[in-house]
NUZA-365142 format. One record per residue: x, y, z of N, C-alpha, C, O, CB in turn. Coordinates in steps of 0.05 Angstrom, whole numbers, plus 5000, padded with zeros to 4 digits. Glycine has a CB too. Layout:
BEGIN
XYZXYZXYZXYZXYZ ...
END
This chain:
BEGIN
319469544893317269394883316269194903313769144903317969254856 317869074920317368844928315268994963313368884974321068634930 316169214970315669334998312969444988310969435003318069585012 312769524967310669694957308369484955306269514967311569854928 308769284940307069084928306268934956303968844961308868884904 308668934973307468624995306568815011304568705022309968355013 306869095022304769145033302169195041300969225062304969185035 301569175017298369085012297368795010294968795007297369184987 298568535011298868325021299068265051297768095062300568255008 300668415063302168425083298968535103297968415122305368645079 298268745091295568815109293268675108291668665127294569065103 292868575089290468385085291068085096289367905096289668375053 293068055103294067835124293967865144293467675159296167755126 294268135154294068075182291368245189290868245213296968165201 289268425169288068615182285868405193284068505207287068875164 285768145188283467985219285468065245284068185262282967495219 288068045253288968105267288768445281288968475305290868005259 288568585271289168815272285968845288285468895312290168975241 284468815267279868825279279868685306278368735324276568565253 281668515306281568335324282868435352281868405374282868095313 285468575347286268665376284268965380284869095400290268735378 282669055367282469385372279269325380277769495389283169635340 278769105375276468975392273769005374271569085383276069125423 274368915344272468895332271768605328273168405328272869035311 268468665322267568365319267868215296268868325277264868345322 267067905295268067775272266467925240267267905217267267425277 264368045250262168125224264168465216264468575194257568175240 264768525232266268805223269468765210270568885191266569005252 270268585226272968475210272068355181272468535165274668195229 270868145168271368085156269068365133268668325109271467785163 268168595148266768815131269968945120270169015097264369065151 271968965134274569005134276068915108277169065093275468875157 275868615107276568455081275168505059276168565037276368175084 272868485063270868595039271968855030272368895006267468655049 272368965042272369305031274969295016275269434996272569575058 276869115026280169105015278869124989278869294971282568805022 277368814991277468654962276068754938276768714914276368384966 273968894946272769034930274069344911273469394888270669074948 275969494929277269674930279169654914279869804897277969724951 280069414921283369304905283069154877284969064865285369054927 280169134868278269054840278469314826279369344804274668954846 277369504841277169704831278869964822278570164808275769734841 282069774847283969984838285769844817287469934803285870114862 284969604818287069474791285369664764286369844751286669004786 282269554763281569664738282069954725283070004702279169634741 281070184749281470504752284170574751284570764736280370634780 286870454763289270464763288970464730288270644714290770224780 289570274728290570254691289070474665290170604648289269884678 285870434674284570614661285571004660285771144640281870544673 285871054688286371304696289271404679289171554660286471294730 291471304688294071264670293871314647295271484637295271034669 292071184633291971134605290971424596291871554578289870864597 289271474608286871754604288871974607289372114588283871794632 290272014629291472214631295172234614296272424604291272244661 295772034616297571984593297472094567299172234556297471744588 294172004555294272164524293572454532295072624525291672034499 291772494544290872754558292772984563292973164546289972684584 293872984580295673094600299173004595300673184603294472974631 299572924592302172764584303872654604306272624606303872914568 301472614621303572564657303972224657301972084656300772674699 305872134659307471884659306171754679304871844698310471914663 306771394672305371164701307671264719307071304742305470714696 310071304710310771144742309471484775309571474799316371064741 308671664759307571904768304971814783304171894805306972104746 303771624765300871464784301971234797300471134814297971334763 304471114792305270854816306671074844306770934864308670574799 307371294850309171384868306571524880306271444903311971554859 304371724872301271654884300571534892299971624914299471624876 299971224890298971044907300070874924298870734942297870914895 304070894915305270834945305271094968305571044992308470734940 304971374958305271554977301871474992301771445016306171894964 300171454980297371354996297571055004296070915018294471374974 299071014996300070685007300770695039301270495052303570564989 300570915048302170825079299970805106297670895107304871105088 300870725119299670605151298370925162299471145164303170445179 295770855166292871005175292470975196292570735202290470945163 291771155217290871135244288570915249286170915242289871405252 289670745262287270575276284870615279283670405283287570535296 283170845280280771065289279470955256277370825254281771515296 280971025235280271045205280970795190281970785167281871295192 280270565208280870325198279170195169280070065150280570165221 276970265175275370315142277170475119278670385102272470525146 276670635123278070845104280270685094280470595071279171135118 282570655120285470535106285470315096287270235081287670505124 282270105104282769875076280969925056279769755043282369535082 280570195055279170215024281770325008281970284984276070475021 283770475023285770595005287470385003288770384983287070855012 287870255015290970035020289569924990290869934969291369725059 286669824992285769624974285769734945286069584926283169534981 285470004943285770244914289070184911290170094890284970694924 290270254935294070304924294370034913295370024890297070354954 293469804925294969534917293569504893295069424876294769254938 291269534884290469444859291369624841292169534819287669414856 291569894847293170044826295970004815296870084794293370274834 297469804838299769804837300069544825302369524817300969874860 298369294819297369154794297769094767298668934751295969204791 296069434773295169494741298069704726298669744703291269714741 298869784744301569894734303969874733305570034724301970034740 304569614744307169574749307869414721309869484707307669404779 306169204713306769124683307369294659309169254642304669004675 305669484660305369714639307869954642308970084625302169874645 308269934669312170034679313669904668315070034651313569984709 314169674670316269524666317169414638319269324628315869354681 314369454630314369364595315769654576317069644555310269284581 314869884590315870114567318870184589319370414596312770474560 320369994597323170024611324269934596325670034578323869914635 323769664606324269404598324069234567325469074556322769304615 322169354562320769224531319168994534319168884557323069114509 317468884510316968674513317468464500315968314487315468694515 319268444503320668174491321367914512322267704503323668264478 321067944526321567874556319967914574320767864597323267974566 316968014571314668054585314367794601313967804625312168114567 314467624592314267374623315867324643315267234664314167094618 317967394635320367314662319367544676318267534699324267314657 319867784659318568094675316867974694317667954717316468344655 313867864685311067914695312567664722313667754742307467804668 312367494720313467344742314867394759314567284781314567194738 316567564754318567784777316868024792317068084816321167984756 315468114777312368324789311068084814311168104839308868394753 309867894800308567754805309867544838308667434857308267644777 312567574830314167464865314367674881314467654906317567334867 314567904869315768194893312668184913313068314933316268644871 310368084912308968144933309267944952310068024974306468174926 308667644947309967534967311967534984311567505008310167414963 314767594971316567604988316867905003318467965021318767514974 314368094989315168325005312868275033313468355056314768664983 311268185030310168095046311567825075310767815098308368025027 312867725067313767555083316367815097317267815120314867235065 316967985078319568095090317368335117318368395138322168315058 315368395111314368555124313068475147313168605168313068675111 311368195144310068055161311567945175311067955199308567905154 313667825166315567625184317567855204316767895227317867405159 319567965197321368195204320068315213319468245236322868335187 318468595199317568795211315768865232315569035250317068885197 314468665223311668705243312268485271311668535295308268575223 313768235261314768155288316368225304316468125327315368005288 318368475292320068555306318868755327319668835349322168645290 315868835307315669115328314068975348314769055371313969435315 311568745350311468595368312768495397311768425419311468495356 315568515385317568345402317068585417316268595441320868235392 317868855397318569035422316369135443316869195466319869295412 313969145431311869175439311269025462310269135482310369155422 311768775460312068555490314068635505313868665529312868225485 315768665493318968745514317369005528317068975552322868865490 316569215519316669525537313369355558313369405582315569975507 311669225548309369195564311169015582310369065605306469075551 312968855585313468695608315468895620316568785640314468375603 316369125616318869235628316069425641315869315663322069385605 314269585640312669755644311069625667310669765688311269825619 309969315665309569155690311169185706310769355724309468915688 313169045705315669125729316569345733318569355747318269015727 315969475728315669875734313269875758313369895783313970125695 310569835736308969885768308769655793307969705816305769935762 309869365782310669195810312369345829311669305853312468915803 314169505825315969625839315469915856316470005877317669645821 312870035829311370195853309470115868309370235889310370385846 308169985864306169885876308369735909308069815932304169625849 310069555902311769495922312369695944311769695968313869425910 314169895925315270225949312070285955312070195978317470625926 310370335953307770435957307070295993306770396016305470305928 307070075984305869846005308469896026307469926048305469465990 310969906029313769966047312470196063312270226087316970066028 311670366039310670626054309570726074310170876093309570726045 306770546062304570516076304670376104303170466121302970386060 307170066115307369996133308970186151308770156175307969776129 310970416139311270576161309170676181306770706178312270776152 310670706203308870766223311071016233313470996241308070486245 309671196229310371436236309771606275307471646283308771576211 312271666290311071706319309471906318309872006296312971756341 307572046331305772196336307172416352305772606361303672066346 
END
């Protein structure tokens, strides 16, 4: 719950970052946020509605539409950066509108508030676990191979120039 939930937190935190390194401007980044926000309105509402429809309909269970929108929940090629915050913004609002309505026919409702408050922390902290850890870790490494990859070509560039001062006899 908590990986599922904060990653759609987790992206809308950093996607100024993300527009920002791939060299988009401030008016396209924040078209970026818009699209989340609008998306993730519309997947809280459609999430819940859709469930409901196909539930009496069809007899296909929520947690069948929560494992949908984490399998569309995942990380999108950079190229399709639109696209992936219109879906990130559908999965997280779907995942909203369903996680209460999960937890209540588990759980019951007799206890619906401690529940909803426990829904209600799994995004933050999945977010801090993703933003903080994950994404800094891959950072780190991401700095570590670009400064090891520098001193790769300092070293050819170095043998290059040795080379070049040979002086070969005729």
């Amino acid at each position: 719950m908590a990986c599922g939930m904060g990653s759609g937190l987790a992206t809308v935190n950093n996607i100024s970052q993300i527009g920002g390194s791939l060299g988009y401007t401030s008016i396209e980044t924040s078209t970026l946020v818009s699209l989340w926000s609008i998306w993730n309105f519309l997947g809280r509402f459609g999430g819940g509605y859709m469930s409901d429809y196909f539930l009496r309909s069809r007899g296909l269970t929520r947690p069948l539409f929560m494992s949908i929108a984490l399998a569309y929940h995942e990380p999108r090629p950079c190229s399709a950066l639109y696209i992936g915050s219109i879906l990130v913004g559908i999965c997280y609002g779907s995942q909203w509108s369903l996680m209460p309505i999960i937890t209540s026919e588990i759980f019951g409702i007799r206890h619906m508030g401690t529940i909803f408050n426990t829904i209600s922390i799994a995004s933050p902290v999945g977010s801090y676990i993703l933003s903080v850890w994950v994404v800094d870790a891959q950072a780190t490494l991401i700095g570590e191979m670009e400064n090891l990859l520098d001193m790769a070509e300092m070293l050819v560039v170095e043998k290059e120039e040795r080379v070049t001062r040979l002086e070969f006899p005729v």
